[in-house]
N, CA, C and O atoms as CSV, one atom per row, in Angstrom:
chain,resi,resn,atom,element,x,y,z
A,1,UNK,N,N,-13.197,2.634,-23.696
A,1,UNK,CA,C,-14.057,1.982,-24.653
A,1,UNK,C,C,-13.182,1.242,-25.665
A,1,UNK,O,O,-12.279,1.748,-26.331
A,2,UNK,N,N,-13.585,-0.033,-25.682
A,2,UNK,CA,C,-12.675,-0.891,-26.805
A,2,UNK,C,C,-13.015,-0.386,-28.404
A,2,UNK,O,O,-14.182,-0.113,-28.685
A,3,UNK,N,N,-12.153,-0.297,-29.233
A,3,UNK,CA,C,-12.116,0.022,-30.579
A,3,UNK,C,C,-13.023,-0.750,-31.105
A,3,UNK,O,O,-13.773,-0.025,-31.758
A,4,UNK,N,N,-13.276,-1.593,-31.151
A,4,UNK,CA,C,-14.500,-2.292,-31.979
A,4,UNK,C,C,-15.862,-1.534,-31.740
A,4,UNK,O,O,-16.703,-1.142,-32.549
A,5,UNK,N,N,-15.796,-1.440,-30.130
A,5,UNK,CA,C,-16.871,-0.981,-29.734
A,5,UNK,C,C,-17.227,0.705,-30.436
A,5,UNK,O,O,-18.263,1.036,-31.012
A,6,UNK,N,N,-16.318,1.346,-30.230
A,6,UNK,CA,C,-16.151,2.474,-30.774
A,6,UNK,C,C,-16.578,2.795,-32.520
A,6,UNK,O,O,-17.188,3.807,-32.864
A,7,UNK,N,N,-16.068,1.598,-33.578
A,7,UNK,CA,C,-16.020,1.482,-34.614
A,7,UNK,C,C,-17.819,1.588,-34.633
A,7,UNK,O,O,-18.561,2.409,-35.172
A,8,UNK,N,N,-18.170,0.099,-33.606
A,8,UNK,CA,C,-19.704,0.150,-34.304
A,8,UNK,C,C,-20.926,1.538,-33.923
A,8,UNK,O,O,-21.958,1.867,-34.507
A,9,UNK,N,N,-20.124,2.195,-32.489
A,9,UNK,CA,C,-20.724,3.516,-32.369
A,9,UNK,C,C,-20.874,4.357,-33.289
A,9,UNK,O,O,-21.830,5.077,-33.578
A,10,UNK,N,N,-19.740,4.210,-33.794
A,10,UNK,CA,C,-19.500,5.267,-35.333
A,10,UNK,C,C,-20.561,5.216,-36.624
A,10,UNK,O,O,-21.226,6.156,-37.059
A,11,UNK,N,N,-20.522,3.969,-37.060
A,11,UNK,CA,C,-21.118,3.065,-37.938
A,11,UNK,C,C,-23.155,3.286,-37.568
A,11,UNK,O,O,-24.017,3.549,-38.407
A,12,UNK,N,N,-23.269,3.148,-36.661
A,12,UNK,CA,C,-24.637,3.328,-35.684
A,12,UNK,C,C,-24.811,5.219,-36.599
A,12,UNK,O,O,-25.450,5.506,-37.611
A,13,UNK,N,N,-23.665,6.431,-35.393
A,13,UNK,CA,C,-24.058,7.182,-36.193
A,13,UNK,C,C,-24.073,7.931,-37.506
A,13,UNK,O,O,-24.767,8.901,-37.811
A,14,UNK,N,N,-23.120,7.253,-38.261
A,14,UNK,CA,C,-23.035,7.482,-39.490
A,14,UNK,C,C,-24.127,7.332,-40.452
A,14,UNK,O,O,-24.336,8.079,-41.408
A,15,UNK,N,N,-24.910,6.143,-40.062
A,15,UNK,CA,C,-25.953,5.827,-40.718
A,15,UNK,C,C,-27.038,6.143,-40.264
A,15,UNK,O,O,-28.017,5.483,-40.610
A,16,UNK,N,N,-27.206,7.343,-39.273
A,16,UNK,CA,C,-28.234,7.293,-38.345
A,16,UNK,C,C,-29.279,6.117,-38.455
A,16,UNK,O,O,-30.437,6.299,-38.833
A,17,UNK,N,N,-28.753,4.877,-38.086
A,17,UNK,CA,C,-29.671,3.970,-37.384
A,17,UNK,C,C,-30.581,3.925,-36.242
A,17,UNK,O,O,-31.704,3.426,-36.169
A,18,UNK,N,N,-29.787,4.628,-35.239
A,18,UNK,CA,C,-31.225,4.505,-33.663
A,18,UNK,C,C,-32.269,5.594,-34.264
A,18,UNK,O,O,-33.490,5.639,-34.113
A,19,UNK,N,N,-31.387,6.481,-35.012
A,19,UNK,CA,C,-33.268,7.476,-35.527
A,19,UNK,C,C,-34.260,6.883,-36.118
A,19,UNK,O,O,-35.449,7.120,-35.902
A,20,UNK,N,N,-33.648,5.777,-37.188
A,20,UNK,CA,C,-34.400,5.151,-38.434
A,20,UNK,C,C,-35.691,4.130,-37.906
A,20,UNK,O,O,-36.857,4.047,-38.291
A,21,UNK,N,N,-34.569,3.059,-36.351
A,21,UNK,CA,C,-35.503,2.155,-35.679
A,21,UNK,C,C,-36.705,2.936,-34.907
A,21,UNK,O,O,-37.748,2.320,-34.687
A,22,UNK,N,N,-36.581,4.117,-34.548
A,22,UNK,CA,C,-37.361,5.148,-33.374
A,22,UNK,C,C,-38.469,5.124,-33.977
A,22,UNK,O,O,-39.490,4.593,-33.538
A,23,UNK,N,N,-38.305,5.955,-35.504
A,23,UNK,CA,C,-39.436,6.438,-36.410
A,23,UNK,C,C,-40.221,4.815,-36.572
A,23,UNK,O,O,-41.337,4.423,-36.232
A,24,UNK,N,N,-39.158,4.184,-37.197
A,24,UNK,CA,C,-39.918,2.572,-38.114
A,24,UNK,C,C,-41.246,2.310,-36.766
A,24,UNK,O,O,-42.463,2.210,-36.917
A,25,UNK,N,N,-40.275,2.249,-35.263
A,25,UNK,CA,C,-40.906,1.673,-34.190
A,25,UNK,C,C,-42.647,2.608,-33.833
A,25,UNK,O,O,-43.836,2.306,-33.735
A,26,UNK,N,N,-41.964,3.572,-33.766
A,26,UNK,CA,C,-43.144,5.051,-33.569
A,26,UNK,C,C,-44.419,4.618,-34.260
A,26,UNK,O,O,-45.470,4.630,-33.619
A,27,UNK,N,N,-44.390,4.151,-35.805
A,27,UNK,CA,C,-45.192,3.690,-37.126
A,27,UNK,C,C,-45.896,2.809,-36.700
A,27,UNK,O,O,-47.126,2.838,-36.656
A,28,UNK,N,N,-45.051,1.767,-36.275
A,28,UNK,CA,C,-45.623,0.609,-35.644
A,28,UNK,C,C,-46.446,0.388,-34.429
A,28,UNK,O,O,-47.124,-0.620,-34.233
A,29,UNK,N,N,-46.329,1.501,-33.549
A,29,UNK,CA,C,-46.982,1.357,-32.496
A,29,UNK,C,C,-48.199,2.040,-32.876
A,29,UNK,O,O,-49.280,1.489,-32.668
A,30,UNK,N,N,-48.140,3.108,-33.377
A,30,UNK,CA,C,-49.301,3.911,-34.384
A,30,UNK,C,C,-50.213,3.299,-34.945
A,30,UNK,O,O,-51.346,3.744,-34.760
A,31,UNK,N,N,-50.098,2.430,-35.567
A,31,UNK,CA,C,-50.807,1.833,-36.713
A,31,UNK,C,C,-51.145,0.264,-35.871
A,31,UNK,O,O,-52.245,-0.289,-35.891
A,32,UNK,N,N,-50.250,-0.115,-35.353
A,32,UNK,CA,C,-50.421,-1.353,-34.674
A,32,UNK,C,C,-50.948,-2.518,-35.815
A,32,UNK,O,O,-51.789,-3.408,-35.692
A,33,UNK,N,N,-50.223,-2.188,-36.798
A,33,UNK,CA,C,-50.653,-3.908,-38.099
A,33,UNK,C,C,-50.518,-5.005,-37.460
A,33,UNK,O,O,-49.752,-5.295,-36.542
A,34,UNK,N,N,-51.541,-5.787,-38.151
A,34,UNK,CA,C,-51.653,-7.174,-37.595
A,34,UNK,C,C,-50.558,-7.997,-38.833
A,34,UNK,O,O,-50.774,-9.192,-39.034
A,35,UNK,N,N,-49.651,-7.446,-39.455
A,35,UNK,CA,C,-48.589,-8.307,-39.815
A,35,UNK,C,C,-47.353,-7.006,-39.870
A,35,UNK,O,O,-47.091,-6.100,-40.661
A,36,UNK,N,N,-46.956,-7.350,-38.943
A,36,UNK,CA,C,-45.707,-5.686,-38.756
A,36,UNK,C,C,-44.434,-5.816,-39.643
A,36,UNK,O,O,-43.803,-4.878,-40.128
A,37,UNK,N,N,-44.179,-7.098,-39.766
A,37,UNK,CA,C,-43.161,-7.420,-40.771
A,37,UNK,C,C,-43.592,-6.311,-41.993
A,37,UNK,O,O,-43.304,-5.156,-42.308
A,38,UNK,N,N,-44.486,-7.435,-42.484
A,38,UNK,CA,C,-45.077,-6.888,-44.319
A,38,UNK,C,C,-45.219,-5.143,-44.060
A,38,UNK,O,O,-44.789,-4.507,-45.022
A,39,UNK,N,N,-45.680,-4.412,-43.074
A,39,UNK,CA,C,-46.415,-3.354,-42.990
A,39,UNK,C,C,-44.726,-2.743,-42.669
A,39,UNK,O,O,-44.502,-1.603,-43.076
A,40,UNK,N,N,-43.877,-3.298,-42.140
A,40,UNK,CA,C,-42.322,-2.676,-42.114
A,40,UNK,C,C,-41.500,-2.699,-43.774
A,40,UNK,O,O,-40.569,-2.000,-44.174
A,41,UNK,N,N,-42.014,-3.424,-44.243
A,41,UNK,CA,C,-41.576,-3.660,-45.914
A,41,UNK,C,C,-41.752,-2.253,-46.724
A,41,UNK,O,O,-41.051,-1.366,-47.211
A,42,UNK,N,N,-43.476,-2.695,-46.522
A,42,UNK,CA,C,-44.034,-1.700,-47.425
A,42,UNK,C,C,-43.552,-0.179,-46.902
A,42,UNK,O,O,-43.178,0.659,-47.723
A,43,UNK,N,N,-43.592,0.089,-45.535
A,43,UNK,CA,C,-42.958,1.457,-44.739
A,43,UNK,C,C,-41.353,2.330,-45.647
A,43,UNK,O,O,-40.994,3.447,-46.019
A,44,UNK,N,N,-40.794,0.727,-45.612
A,44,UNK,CA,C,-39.284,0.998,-45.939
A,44,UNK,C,C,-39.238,1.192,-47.661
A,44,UNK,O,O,-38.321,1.589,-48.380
A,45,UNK,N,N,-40.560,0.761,-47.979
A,45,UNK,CA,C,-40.669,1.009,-49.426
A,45,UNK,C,C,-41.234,2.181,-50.308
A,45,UNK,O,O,-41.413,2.427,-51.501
A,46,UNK,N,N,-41.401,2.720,-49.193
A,46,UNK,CA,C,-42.384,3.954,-49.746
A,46,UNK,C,C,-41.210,4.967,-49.128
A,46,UNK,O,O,-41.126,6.053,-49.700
A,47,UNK,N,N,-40.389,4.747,-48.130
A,47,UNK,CA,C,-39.135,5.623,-47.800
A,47,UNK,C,C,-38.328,5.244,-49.384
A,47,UNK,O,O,-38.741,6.169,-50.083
A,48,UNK,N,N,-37.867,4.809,-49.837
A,48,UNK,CA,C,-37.229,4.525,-50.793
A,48,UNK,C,C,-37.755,4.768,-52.036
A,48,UNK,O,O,-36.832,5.083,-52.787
A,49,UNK,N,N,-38.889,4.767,-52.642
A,49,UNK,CA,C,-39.348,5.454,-53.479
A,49,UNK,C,C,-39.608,7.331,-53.372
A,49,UNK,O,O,-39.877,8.159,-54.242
A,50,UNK,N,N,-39.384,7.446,-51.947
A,50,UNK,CA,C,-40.122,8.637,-51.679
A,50,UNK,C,C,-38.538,9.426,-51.815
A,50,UNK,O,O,-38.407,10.646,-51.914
A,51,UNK,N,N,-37.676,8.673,-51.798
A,51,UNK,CA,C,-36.280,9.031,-51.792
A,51,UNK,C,C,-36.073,9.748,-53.385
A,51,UNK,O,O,-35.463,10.741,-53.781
A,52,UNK,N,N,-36.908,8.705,-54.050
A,52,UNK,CA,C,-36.242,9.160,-55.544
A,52,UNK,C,C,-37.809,10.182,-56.428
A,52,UNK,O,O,-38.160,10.382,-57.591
A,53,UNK,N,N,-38.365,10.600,-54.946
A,53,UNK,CA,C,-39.680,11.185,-55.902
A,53,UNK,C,C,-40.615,10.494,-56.479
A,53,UNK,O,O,-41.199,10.696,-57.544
A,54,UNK,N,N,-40.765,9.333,-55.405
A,54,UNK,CA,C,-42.241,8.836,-56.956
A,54,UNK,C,C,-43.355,8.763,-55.825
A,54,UNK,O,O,-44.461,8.669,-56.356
A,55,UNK,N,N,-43.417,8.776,-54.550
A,55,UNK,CA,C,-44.137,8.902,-54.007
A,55,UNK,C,C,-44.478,10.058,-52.638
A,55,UNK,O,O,-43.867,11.114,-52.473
A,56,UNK,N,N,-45.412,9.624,-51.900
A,56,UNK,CA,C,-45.491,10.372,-50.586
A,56,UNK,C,C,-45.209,9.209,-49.836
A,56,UNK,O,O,-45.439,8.022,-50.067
A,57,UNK,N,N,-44.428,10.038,-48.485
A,57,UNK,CA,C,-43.767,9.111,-47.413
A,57,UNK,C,C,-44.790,8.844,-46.364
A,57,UNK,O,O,-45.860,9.443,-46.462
A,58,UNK,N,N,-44.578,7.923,-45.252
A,58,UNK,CA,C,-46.227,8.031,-44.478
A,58,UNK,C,C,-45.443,8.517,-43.325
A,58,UNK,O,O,-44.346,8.418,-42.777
A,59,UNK,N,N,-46.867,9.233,-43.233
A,59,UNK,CA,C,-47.070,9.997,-41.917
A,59,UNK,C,C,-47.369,9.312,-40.185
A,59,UNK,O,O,-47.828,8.170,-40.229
A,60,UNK,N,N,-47.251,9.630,-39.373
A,60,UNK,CA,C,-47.473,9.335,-38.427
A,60,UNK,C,C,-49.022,9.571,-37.746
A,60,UNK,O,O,-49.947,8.930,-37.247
A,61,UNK,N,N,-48.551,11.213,-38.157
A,61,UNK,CA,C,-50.152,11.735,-37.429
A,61,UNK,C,C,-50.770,12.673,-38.447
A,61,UNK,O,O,-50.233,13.394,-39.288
A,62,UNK,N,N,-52.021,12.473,-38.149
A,62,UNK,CA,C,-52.847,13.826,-39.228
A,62,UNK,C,C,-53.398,14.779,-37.878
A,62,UNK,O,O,-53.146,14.636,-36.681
A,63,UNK,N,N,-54.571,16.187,-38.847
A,63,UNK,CA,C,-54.624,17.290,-38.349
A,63,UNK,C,C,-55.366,16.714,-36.992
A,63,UNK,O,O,-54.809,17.103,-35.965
A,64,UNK,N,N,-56.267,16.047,-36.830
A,64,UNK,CA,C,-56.788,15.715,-35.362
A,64,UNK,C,C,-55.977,14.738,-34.432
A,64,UNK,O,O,-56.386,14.340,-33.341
A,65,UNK,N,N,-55.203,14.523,-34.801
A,65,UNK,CA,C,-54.467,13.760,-33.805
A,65,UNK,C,C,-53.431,14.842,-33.159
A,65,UNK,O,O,-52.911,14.773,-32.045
A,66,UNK,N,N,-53.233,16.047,-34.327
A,66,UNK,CA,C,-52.454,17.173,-33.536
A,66,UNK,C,C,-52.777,17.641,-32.506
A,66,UNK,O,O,-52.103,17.892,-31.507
A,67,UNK,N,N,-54.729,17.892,-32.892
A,67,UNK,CA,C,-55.247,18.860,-32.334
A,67,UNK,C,C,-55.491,18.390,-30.931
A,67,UNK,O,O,-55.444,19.212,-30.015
A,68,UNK,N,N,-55.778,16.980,-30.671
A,68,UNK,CA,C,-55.944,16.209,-29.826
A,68,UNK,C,C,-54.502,16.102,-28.878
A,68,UNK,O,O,-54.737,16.198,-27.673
A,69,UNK,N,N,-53.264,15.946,-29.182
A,69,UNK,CA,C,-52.069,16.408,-28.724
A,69,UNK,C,C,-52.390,17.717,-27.992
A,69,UNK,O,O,-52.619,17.800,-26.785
A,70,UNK,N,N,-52.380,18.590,-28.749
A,70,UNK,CA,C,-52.446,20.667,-28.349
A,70,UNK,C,C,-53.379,20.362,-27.080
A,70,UNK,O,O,-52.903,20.698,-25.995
A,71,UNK,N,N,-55.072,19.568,-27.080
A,71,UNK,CA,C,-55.677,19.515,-26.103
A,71,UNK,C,C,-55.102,19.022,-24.771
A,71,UNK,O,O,-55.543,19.576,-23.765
A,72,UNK,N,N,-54.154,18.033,-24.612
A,72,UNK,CA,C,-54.158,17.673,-23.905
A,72,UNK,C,C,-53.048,18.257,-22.945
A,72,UNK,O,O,-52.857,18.180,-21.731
A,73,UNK,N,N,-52.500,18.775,-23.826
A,73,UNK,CA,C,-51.094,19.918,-23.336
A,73,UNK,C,C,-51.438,21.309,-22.720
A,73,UNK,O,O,-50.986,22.160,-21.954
A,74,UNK,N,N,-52.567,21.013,-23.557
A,74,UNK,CA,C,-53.772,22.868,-22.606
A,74,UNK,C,C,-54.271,22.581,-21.973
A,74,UNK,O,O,-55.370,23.136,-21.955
A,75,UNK,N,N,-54.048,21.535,-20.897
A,75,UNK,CA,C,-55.183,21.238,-19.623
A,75,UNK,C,C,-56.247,21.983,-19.326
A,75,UNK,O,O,-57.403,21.569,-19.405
A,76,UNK,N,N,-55.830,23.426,-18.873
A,76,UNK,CA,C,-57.447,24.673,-18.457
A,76,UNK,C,C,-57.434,25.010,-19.871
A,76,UNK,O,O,-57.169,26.200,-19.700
A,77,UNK,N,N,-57.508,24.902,-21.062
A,77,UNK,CA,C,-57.934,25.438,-22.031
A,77,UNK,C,C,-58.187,27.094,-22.376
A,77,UNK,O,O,-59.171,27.767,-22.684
A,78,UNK,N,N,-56.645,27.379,-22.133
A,78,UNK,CA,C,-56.605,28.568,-21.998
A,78,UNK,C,C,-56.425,29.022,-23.476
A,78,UNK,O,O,-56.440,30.233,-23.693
A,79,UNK,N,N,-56.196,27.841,-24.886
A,79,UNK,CA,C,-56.108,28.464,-25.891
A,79,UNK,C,C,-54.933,28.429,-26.614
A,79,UNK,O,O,-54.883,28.512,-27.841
A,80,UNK,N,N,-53.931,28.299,-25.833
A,80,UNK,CA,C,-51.990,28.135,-25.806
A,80,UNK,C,C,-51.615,27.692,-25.296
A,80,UNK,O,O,-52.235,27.464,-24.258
A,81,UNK,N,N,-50.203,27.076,-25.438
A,81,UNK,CA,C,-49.607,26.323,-24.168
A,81,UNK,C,C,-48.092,27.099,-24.940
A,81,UNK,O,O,-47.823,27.623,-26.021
A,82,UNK,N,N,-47.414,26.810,-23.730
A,82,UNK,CA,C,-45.874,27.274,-23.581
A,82,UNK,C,C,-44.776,26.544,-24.678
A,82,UNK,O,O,-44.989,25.382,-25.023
A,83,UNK,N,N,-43.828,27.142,-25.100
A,83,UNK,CA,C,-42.859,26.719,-26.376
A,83,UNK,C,C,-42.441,25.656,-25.285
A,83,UNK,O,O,-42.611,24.527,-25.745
A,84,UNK,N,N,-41.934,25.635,-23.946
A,84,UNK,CA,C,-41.031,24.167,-23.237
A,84,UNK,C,C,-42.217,23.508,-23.403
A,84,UNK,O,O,-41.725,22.457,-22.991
A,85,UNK,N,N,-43.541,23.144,-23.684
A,85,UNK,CA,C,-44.572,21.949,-23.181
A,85,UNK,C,C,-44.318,21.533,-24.610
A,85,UNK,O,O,-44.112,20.326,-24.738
A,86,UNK,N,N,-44.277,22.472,-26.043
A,86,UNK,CA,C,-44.190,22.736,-27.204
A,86,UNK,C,C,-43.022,21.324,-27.484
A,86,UNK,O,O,-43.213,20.236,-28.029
A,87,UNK,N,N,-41.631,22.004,-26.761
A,87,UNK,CA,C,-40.657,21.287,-27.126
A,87,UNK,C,C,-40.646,19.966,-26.400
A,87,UNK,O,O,-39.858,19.083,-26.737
A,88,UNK,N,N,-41.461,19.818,-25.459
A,88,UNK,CA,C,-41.681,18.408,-24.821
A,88,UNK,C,C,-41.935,17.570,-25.674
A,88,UNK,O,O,-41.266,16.565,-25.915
A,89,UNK,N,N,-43.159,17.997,-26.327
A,89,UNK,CA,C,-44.104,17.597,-27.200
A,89,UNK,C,C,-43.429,16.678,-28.518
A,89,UNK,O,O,-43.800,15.595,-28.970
A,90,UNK,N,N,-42.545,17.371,-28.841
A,90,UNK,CA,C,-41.243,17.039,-30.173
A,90,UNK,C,C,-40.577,15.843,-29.417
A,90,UNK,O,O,-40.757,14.686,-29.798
A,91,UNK,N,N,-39.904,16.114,-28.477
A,91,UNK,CA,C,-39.233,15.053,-27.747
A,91,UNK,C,C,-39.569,14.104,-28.168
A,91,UNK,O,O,-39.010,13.389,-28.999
A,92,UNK,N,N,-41.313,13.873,-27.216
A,92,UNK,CA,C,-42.207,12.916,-27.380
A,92,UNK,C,C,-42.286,12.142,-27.962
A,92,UNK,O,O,-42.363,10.945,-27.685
A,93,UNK,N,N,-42.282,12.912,-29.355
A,93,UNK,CA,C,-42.545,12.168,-30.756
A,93,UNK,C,C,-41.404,11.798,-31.529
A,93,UNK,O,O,-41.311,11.468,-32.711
A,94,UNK,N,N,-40.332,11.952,-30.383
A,94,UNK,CA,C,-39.026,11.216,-31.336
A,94,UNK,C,C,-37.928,12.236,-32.170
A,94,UNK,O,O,-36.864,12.006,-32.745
A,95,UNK,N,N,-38.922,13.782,-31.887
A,95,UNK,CA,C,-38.247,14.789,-33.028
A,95,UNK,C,C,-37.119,15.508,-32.862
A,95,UNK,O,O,-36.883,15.326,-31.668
A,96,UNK,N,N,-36.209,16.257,-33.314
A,96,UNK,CA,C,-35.602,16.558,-33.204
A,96,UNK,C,C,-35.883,18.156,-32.748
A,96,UNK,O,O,-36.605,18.767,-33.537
A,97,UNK,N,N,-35.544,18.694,-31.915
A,97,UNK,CA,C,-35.757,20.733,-31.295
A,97,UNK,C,C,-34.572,21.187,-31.286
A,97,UNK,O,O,-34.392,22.114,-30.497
A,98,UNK,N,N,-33.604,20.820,-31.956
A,98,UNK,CA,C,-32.207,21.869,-32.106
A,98,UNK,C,C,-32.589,23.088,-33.023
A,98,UNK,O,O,-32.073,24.195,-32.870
A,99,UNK,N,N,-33.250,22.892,-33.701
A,99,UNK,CA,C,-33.713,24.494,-34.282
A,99,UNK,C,C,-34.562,24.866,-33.890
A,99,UNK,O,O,-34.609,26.033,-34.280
A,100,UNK,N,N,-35.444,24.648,-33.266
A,100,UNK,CA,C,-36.648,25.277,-32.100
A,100,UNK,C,C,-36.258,26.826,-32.255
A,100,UNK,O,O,-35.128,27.174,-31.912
A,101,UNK,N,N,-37.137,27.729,-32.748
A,101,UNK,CA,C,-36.775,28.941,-32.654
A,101,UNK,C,C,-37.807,29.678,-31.419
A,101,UNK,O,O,-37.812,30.894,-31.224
A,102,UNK,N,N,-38.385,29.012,-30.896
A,102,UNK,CA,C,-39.284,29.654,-29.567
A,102,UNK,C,C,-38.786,29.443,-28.318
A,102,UNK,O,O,-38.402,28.326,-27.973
A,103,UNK,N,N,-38.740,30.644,-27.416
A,103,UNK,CA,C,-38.341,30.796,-26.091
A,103,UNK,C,C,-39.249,29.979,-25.129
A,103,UNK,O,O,-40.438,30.264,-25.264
A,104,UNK,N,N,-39.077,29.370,-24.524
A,104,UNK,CA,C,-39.747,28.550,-23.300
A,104,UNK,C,C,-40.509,29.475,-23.075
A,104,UNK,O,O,-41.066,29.485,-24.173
A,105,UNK,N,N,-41.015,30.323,-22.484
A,105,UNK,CA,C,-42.161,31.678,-21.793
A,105,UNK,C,C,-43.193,31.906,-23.028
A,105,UNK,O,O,-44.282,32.433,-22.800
A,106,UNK,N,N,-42.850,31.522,-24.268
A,106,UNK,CA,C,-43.786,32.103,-25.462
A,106,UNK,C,C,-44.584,30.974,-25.743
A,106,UNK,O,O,-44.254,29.803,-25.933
A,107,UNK,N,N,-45.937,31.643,-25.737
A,107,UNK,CA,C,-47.259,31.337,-25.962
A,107,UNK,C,C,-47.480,30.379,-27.329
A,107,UNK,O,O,-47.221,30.992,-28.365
A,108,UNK,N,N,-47.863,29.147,-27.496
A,108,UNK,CA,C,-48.213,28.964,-28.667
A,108,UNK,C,C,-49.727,28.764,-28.933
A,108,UNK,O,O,-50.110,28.031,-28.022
A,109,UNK,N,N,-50.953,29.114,-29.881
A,109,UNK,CA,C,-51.898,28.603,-29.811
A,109,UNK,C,C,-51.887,27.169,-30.638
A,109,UNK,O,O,-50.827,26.640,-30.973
A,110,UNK,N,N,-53.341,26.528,-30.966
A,110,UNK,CA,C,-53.086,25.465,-31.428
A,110,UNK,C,C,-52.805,26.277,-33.048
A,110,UNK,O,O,-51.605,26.050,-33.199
A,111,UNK,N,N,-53.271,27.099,-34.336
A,111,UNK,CA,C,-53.010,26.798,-35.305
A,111,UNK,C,C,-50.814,27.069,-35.254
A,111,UNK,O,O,-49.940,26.518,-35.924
A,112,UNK,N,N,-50.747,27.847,-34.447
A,112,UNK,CA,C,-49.393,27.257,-34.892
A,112,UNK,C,C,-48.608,26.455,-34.354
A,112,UNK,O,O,-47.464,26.123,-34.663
A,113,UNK,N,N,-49.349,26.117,-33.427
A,113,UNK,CA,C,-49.060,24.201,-32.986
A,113,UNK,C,C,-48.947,23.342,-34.279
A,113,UNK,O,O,-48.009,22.567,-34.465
A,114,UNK,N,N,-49.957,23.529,-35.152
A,114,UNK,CA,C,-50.308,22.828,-35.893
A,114,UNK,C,C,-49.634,23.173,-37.625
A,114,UNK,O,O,-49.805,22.476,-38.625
A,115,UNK,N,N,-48.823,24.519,-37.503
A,115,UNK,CA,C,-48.070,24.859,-38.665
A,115,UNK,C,C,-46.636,24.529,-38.518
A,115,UNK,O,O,-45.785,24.297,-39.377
A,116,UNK,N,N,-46.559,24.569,-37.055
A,116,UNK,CA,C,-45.229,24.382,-36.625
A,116,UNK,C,C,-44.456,22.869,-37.050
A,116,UNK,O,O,-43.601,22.576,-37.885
A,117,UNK,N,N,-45.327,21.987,-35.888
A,117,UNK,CA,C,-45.441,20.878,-35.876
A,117,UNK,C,C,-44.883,19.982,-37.445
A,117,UNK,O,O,-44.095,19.072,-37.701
A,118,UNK,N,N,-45.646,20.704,-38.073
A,118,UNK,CA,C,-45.711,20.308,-39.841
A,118,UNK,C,C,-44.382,20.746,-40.028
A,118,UNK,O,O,-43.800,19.933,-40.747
A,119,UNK,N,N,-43.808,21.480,-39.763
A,119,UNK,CA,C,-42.906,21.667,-40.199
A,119,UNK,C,C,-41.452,20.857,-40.152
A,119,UNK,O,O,-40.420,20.931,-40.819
A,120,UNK,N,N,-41.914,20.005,-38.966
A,120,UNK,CA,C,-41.090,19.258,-38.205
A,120,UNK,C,C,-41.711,17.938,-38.923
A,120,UNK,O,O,-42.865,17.797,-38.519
A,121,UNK,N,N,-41.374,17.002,-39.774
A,121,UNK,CA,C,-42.319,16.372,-40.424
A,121,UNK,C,C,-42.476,15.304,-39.382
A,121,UNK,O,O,-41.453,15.070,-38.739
A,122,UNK,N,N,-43.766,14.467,-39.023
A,122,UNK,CA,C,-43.970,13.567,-39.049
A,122,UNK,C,C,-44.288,11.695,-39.193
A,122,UNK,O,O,-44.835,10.665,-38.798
A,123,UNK,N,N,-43.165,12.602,-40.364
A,123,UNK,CA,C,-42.810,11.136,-41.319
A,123,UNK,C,C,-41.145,10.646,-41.059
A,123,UNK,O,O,-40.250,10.852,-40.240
A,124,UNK,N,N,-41.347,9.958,-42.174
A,124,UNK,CA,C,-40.035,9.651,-42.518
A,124,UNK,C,C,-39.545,10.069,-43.199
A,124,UNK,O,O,-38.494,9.515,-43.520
A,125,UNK,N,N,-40.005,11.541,-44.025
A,125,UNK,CA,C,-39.618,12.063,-45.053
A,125,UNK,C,C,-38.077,12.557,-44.940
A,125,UNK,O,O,-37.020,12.042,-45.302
A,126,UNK,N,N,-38.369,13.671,-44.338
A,126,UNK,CA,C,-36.455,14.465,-43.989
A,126,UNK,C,C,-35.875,13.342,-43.386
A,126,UNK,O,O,-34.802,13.171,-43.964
A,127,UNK,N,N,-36.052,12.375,-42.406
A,127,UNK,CA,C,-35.092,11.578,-42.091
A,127,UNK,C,C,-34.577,10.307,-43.048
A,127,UNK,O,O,-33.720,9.469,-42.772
A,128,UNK,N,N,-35.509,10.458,-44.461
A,128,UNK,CA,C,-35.119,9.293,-45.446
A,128,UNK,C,C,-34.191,9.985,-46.495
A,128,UNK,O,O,-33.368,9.391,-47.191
A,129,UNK,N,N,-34.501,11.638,-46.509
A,129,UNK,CA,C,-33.425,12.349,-47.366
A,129,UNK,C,C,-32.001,12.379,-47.120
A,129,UNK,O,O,-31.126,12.483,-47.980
A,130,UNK,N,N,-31.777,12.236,-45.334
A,130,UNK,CA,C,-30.789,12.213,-45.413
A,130,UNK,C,C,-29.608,10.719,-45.218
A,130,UNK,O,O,-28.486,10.384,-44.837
A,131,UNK,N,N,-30.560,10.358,-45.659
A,131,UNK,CA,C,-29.991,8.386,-45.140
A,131,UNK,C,C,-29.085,8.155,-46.444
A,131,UNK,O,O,-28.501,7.084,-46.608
């Protein structure tokens, strides 16, 4: 790998940039604004205020769009689905599962689908704290 090339790898993760475009992109497909520019402004502006405390950061998904997720992951509606469908699920959404504290074989229902999940924010919040 040529040194330049290397330099801008570095630079990429130093600033975690491919996370920043994932989330911005994620927003965008979400919301689907009919001016994505302005609606990327205001996004990056409410990360930046939300940086210094004056606001709330936006979210991706609320409680029925979870619940609607959990459904579709419980095909027979047995009530739970498995921590690996769990950690799929994160993937999915761009998230990060290095601290995943559930074993693949363990049961989740939806409310702690839905406590869990939260915990893992949805936003841009933890990923604007650490920018």
């Amino acid at each position: 790998m040529a040194a330049h090339e290397q330099r801008s790898r570095d630079y990429l993760r130093r600033h975690r940039l491919p996370e920043l475009v994932q989330r911005l992109a994620a927003l965008l497909l979400y919301h689907r604004p009919e001016k994505p520019r302005e609606f990327l402004i205001q996004v990056l502006e409410k990360v930046k205020a939300g940086k210094r405390d004056e606001s709330e950061y936006p979210y991706l998904m609320d409680e029925g769009d979870l619940e609607a997720m959990f459904s579709l992951l419980d095909v027979v509606d047995q009530g739970h689905i498995r921590a690996a469908q769990y950690r799929e699920a994160l993937k999915t959404l761009g998230l990060s599962t290095e601290d995943l504290q559930f074993e693949d074989d363990m049961n989740i229902t939806l409310d702690v689908f839905k406590e869990e999940v939260c915990i893992y924010p949805l936003s841009l919040q933890a990923f604007a704290r650490k920018l």
